[in-house]
Structure formats: C-alpha cells, structure tokens
C-alpha positions as CSV (number, residue, x, y, z in Angstrom):
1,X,-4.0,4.8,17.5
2,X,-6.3,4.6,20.9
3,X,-9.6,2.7,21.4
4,X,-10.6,-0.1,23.9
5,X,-8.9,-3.4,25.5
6,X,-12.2,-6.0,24.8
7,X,-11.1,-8.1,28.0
8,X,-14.0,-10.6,29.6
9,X,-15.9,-8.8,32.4
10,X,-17.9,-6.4,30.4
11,X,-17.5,-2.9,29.1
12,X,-17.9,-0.9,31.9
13,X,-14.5,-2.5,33.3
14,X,-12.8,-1.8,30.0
15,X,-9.9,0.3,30.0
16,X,-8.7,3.2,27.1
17,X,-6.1,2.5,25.5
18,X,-3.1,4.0,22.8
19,X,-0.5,2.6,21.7
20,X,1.0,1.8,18.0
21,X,1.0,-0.5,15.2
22,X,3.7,-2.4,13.7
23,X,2.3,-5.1,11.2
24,X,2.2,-6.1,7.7
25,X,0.6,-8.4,5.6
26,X,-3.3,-10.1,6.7
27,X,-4.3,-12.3,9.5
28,X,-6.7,-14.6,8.8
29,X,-8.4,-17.3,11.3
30,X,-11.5,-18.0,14.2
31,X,-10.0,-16.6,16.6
32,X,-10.4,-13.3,14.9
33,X,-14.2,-14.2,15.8
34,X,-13.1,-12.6,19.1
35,X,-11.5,-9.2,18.9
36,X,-9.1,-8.3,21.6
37,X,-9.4,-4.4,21.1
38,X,-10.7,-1.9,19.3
39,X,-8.6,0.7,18.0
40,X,-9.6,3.6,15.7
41,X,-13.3,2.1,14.8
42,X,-11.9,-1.5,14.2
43,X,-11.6,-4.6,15.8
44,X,-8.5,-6.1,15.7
45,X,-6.5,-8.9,18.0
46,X,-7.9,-11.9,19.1
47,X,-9.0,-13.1,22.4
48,X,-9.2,-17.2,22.4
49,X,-12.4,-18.8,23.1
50,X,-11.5,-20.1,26.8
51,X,-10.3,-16.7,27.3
52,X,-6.4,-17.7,28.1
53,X,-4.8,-15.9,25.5
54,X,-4.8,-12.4,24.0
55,X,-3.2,-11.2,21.0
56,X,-3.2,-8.0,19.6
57,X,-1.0,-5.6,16.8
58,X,-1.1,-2.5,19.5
59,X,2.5,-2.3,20.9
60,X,3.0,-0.2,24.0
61,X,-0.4,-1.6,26.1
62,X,2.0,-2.4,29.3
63,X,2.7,1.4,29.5
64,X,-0.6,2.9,30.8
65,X,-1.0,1.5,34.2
66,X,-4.5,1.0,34.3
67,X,-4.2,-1.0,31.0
68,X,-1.7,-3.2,32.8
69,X,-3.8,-3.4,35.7
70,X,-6.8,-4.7,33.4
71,X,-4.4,-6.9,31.8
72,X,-3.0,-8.4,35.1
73,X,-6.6,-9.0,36.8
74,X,-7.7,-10.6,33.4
75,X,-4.4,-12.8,33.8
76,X,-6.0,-13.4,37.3
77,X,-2.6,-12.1,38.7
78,X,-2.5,-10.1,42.4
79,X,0.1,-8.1,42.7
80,X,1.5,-7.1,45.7
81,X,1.9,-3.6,45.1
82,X,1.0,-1.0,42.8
83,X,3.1,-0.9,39.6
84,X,3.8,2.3,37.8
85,X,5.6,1.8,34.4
86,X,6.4,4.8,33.8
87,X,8.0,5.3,37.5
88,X,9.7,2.7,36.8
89,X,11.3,3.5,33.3
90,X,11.9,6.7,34.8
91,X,14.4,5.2,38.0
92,X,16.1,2.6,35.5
93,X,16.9,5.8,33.5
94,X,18.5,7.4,36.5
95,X,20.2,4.3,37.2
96,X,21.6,4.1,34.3
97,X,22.3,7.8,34.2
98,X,24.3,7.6,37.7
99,X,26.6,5.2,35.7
100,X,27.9,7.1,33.0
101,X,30.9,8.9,32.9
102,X,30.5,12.7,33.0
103,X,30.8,14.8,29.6
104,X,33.6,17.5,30.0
C-alpha cells in the first residue's frame, strides 16, 4: 500500500509513504474524524485533536527516512544526526554476521 502521512503543517510538507497492513476487524470512534494517512485512496489512522498522538494500521513507516524525519519533527524531536534506517539495519546485520560461526 503507499499514499500520504496527514501530519499538521500542511501538504506541501507531507511525506510518501509505503508500507503494509496487518489488521482485522472495524475501528470505530472521533478520532477517526482526523485521518493520520492516506493509503490507496482511503483515509485511515487517527491523528488526536491536540495533535499528540498518531495512530495508524501501516506497519513499516520508520523505514523510509524521510517518513521518520516527518515523524520525528512532528514529535518536535531534534536529532543530532542524520538517521538512516536502512544503514542501520544493514551494520546490525553485519554485526551479527561477524558473529556466527562459519559454514564448512
């Protein structure tokens, strides 16, 4: 599924995003009033009215790093350096790698 993150701040600051659903049954409630994203044509999620909390079905929106970017400034968060998921999935597989015993 792709479509848009529906942060405050307007659309011109909103990021594309893909990711996957894992959900069953119906959510019901206001805060559906305010859509976190929009994936595939639909609204979906749920952004609270003071704009503290987010909620969505999309799993895997951490794993584009300007979707985490978005997310981080929305969380009013400053990092201190660029972070690059994927880099970083990429070196704890290496680690991890380094560690294993060799196949012979």
């Amino acid at each position: 599924m792709s479509g848009t993150l529906l942060l405050p701040g307007g659309s011109e600051k909103a990021p594309r995003i893909t990711g996957y659903r894992i959900h069953r049954g119906v959510t019901r409630g206001a805060a559906l009033e305010h859509p976190a994203t929009l994936l595939d044509g639909a609204l979906e999620g749920a952004l609270s009215k003071d704009g503290q909390i987010m909620a969505s079905y999309c799993h895997g929106l951490f794993d584009a790093p300007q979707v985490l970017s978005a997310l981080l400034e929305w969380a009013e968060h400053k990092p201190g350096c660029h972070f690059d998921p994927d880099e970083r999935r990429q070196r704890d597989l290496d680690r991890l790698a380094e560690g294993l015993p060799l196949a012979r």
